[in-house]
BALOBA-1460 file (C-alpha; in Angstrom, 3 decimals):
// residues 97
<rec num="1" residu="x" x="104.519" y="64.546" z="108.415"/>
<rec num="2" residu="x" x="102.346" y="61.210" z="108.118"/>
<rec num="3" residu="x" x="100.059" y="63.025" z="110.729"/>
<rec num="4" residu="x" x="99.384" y="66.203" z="108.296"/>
<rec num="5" residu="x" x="95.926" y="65.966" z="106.591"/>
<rec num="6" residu="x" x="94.939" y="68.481" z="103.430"/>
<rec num="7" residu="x" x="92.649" y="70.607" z="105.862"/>
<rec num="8" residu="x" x="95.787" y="71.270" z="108.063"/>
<rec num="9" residu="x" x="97.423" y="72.111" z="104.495"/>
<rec num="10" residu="x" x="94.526" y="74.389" z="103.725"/>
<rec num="11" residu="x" x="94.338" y="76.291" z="107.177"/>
<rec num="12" residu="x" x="97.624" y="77.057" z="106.902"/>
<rec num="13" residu="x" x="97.479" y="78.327" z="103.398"/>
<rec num="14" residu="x" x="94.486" y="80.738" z="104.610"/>
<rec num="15" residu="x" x="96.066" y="81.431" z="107.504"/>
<rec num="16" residu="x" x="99.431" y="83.233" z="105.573"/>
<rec num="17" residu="x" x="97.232" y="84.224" z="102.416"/>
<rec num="18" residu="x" x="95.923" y="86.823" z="105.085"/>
<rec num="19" residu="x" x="99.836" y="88.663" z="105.019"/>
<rec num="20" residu="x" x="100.511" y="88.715" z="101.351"/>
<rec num="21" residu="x" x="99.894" y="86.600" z="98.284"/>
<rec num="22" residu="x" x="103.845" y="86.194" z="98.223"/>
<rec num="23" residu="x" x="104.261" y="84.998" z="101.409"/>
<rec num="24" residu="x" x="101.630" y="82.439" z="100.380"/>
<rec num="25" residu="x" x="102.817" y="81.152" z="97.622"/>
<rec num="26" residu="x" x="106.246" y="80.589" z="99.535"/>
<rec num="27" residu="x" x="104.414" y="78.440" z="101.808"/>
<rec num="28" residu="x" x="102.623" y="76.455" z="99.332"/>
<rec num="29" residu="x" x="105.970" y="76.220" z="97.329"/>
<rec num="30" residu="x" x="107.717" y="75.058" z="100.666"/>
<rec num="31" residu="x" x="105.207" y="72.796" z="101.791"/>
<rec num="32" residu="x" x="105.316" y="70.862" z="98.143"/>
<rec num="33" residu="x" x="109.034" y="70.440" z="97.990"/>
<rec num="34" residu="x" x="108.558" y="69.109" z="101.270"/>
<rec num="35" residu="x" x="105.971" y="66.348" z="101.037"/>
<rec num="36" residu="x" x="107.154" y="65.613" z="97.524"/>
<rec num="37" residu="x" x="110.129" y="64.549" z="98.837"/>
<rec num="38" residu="x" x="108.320" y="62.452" z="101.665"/>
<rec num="39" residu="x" x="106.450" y="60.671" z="99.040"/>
<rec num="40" residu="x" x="109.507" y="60.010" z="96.646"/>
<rec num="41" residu="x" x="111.320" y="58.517" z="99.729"/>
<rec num="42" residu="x" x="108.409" y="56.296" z="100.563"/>
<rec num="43" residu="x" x="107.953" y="57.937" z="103.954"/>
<rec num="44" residu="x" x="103.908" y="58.737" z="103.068"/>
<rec num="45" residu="x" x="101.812" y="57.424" z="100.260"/>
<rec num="46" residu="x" x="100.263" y="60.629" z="98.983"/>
<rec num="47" residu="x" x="101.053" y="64.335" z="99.440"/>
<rec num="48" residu="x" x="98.151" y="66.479" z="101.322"/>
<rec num="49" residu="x" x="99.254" y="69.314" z="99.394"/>
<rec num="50" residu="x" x="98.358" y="67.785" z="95.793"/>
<rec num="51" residu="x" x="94.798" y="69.035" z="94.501"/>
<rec num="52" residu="x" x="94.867" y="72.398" z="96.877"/>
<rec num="53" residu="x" x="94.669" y="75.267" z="94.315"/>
<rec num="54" residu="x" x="97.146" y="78.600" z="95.842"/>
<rec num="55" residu="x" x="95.372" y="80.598" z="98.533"/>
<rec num="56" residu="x" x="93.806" y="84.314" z="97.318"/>
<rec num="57" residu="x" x="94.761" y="86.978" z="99.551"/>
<rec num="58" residu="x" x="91.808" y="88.902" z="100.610"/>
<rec num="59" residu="x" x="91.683" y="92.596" z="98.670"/>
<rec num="60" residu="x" x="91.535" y="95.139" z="101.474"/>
<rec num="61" residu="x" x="88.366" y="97.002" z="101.716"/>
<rec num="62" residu="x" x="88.227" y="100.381" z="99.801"/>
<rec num="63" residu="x" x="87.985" y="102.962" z="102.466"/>
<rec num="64" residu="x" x="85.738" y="106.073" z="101.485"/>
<rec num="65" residu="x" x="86.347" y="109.095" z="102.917"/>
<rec num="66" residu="x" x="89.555" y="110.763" z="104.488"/>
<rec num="67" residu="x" x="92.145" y="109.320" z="105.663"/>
<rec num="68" residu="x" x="92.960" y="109.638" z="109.304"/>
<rec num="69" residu="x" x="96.429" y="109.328" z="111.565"/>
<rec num="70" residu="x" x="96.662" y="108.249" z="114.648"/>
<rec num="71" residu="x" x="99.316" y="110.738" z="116.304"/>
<rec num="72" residu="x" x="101.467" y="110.002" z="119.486"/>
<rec num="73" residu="x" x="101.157" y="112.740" z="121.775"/>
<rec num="74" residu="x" x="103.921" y="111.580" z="123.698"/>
<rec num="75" residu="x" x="106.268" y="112.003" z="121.278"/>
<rec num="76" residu="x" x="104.512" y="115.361" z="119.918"/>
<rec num="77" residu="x" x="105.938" y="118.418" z="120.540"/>
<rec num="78" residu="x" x="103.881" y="121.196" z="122.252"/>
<rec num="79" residu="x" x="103.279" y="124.134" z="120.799"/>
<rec num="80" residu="x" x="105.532" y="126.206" z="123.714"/>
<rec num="81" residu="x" x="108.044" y="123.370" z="123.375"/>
<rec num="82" residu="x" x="107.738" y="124.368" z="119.556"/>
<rec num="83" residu="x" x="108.155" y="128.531" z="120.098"/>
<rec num="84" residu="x" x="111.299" y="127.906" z="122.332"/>
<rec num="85" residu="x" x="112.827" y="125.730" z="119.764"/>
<rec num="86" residu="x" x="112.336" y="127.981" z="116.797"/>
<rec num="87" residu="x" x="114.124" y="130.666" z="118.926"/>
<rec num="88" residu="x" x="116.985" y="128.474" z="119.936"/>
<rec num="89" residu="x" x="117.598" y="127.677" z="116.767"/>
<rec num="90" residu="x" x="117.591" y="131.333" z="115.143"/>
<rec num="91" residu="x" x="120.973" y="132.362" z="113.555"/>
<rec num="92" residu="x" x="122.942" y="135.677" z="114.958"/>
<rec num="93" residu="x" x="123.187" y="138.096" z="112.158"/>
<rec num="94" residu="x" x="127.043" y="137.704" z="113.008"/>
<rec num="95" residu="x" x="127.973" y="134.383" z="111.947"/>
<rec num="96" residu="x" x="125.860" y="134.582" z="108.511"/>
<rec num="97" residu="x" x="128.268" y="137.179" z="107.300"/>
């Protein structure tokens, strides 16, 4: 922990601020309880963390335009595949009575 400088303490921050805003405040919140305690125990002088302001997650861009969705055509039924299960699956007459 003596070895930790603020721009390791601000990579980091940017680094998880890219995943959620959540998930970086956890880190920040972790990462003070952690060198607070350092510095009330004498280990280090001063914490890295103190004076870094919380990370802003980027805003995703607005896409214009349709949506599209990438489909797996492994796991995609064909069309024949389709026709033969719709007629497997028909009811006799019999039974619904």
């Amino acid at each position: 922990m003596m070895d930790v400088t603020r721009g390791d303490v601000q990579k980091l921050f940017n680094t998880k601020a890219g995943y959620s805003r959540p998930i970086a405040e956890l880190v920040k919140t972790i990462m003070n309880v952690s060198f607070r305690y350092t510095v009330t125990n004498k280990v280090i002088r001063t914490s890295p963390v103190d004076g870094i302001g919380s990370p802003k997650a980027e805003k995703p861009q607005q896409r214009s335009g349709f949506r599209t969705r990438k489909i797996d055509t492994q796991k995609t039924l064909t069309m024949e595949q389709i026709l033969i299960l719709l007629e497997k699956a028909k009811i006799p007459r019999s039974i619904c009575r």
